[in-house]
C-alpha positions in Angstrom: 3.3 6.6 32.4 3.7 4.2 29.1 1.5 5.0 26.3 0.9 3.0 23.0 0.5 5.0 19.9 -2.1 4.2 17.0 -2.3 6.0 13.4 -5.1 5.5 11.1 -6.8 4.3 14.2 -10.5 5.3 13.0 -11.1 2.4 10.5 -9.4 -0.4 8.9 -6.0 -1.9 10.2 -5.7 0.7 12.7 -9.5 0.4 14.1 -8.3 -3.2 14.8 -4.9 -2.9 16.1 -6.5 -0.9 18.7 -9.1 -2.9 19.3 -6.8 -6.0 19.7 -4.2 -4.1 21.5 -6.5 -2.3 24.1 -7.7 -6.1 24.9 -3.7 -7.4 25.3 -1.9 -4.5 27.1 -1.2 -4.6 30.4 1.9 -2.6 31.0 0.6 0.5 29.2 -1.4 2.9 30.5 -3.2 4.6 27.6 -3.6 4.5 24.2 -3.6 7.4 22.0 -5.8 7.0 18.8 -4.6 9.3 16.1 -6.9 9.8 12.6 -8.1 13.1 10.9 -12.2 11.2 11.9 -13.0 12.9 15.3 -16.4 10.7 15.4 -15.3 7.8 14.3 -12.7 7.9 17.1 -14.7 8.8 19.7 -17.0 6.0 18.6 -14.0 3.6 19.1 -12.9 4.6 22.3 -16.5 4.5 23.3 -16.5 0.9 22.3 -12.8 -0.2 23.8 -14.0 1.3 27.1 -17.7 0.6 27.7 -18.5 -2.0 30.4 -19.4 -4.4 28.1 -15.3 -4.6 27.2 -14.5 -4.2 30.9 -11.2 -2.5 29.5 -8.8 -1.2 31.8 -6.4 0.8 29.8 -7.3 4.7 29.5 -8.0 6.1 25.9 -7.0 9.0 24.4 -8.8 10.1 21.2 -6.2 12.9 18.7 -8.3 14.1 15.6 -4.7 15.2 13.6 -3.9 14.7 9.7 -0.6 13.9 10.3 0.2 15.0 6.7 0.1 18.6 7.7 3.3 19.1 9.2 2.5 22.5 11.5 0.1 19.8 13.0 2.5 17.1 13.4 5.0 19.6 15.3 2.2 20.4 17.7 2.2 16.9 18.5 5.8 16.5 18.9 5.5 19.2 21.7 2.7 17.2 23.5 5.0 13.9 23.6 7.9 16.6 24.9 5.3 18.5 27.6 3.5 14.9 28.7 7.4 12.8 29.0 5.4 9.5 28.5 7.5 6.9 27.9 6.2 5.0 24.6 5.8 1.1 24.6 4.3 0.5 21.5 4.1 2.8 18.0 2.1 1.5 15.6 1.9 3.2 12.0 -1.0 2.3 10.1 -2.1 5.7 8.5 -1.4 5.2 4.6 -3.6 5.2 1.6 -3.2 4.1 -1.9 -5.0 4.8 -5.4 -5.4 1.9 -8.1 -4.8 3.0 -11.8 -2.4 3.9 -14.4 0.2 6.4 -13.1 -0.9 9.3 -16.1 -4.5 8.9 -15.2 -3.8 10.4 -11.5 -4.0 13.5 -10.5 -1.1 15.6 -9.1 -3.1 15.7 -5.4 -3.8 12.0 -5.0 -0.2 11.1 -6.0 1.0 13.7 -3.5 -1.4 12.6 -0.9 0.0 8.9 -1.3 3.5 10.0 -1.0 3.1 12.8 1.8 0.7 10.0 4.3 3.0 6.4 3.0 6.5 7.9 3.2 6.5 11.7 4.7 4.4 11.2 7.8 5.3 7.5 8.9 9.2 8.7 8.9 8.4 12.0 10.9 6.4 10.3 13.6 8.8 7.4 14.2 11.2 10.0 14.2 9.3 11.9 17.1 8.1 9.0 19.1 11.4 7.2 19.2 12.9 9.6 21.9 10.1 8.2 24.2 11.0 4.7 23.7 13.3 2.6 25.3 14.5 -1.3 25.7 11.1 -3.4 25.4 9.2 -0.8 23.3 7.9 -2.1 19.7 7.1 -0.4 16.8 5.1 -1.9 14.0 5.1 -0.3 10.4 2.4 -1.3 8.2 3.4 -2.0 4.8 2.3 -4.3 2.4 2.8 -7.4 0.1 2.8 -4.1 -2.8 6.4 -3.8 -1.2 7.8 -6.7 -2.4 7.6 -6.3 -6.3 6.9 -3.4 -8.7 2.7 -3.6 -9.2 1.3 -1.9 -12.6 -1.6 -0.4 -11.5 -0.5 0.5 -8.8 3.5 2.0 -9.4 3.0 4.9 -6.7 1.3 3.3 -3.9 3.9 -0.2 -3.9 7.1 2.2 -3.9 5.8 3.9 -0.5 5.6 0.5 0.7 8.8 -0.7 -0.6 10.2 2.6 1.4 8.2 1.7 4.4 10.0 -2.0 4.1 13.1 -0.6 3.5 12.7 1.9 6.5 11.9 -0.6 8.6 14.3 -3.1 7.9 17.2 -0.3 8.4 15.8 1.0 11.2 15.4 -2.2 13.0 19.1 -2.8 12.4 19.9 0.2 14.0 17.6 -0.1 17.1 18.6 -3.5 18.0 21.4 -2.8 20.5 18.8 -0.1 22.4 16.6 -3.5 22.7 13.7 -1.7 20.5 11.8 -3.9 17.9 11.1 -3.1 14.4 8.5 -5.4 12.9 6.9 -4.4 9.3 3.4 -6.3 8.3 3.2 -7.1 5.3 -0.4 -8.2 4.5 -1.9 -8.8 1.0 -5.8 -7.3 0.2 -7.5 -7.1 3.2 -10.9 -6.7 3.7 -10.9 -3.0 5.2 -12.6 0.7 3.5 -8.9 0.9 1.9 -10.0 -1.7 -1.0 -12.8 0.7 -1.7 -11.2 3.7 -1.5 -8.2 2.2 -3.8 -10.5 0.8 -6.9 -13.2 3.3 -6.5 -12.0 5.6 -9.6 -9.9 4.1 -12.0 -10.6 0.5 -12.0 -11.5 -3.3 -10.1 -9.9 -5.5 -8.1 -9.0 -9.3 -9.9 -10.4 -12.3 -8.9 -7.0 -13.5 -7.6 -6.4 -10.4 -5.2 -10.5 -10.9 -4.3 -9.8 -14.6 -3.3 -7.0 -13.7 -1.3 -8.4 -11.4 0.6 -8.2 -11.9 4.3 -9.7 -10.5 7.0 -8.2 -7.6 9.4 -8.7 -9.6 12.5 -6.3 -12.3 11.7 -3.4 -10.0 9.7 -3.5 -7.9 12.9 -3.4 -11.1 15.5 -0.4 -12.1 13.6 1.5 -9.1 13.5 1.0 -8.7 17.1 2.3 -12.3 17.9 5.4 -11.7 15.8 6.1 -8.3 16.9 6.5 -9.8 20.6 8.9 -12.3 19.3 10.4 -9.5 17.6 10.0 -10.7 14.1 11.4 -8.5 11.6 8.8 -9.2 9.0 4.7 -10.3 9.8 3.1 -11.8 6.8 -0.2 -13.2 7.1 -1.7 -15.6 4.2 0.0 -18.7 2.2 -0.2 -16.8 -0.9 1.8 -14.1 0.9 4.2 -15.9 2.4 5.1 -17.8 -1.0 5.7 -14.2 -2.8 7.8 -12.8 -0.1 10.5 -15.9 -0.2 9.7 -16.3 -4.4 11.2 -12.9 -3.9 13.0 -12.5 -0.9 16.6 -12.7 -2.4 15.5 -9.1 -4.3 14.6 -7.2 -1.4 17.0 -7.8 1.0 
């Protein structure tokens, strides 16, 4: 059995690679949905297998806060009891606060760092056993990776770790014929833009006229992860940062 492997599936970037992913696979035989929102992942796999979908693929709904560690073991020991091999992991979970650094509290900092950082590493780290020559993983980062962001100093250095990670990780996976592609998307137009300004400040006009739509980042980063693209970045504005500062972050 080959299963595909979806954090923060119950909104946002993760709602939609699963969405988009549940309409592409057809080597795969399930797709396990992971999120801490039981409801609002039983109301997706409600949708990606109703009739009106005419989906195929089996889904598998894991309410789990992959932060929690005790939790995370558990579900190392399902991969190990279940042997699935796994085709595609796709790590979306992350969240981010905007605002000066001192004006944070000790929790949401933590938070940042233990979802970004802590819990992408340990579930790549437990999935990859299961995967083999073919199988794709996909790490969502972000154009925060590319340069320090002011405003925002906590949340862009776990995705410079995540870009990092994945470029390293990618190197070393090569000759097992595993892919490492990390998106890279600017704002896009998912709860996370609400959930980052809500406290401590507003977004500018330039990030709010750059702001694309899930949809597309995700189509992209699914095209370029089958040609095995080391980096997926979606938007001109995007694309010109990454090579204005490309030579900095190899």
């Amino acid at each position: 059995m080959n299963i595909a492997i979806i954090t923060g599936a119950s909104s946002g970037m993760g709602r939609e690679f699963a969405r988009q992913l549940a309409a592409s696979l057809t080597k795969t035989d399930e797709i396990w949905l992971l999120a801490r929102k039981r409801n609002a992942l039983e109301e997706l796999a409600y949708e990606l297998t109703s009739d009106r979908h005419k989906h195929m693929i089996k889904i598998r709904t894991i309410a789990i806060d992959i932060t929690d560690e005790r939790k995370l073991a558990r579900f190392a020991e399902v991969l190990m009891i279940r042997n699935a091999g796994i085709s595609v992991l796709v790590n979306c979970a992350g969240m981010g606060i905007y605002g000066a650094f001192e004006a944070q509290s000790r929790d949401e900092i933590t938070e940042t760092v233990r979802l970004n950082v802590l819990a992408l590493t340990q579930m790549t780290k437990f999935c990859l056993p299961y995967m083999k020559k073919g199988s794709r993983i996909i790490q969502l980062a972000s154009g925060s990776a590319f340069l320090p962001q002011s405003g925002f100093a906590v949340y862009a250095a776990s995705k410079a770790y995540v870009y990092s990670f994945g470029k390293a990780l990618r190197k070393e996976l090569k000759p097992k014929g595993i892919s490492v592609t990390i998106v890279c998307p600017g704002p896009v137009k998912t709860p996370f833009l609400k959930h980052a300004y809500g406290r401590y400040g507003k977004m500018n006009l330039i990030k709010k006229l750059t702001t694309a739509k899930p949809e597309k980042v995700v189509k992209k980063a699914l095209q370029d992860s089958k040609k095995k693209k080391a980096v997926s970045i979606y938007g001109l504005s995007m694309k010109l940062l990454y090579q204005a500062t490309r030579g900095m972050i190899r």
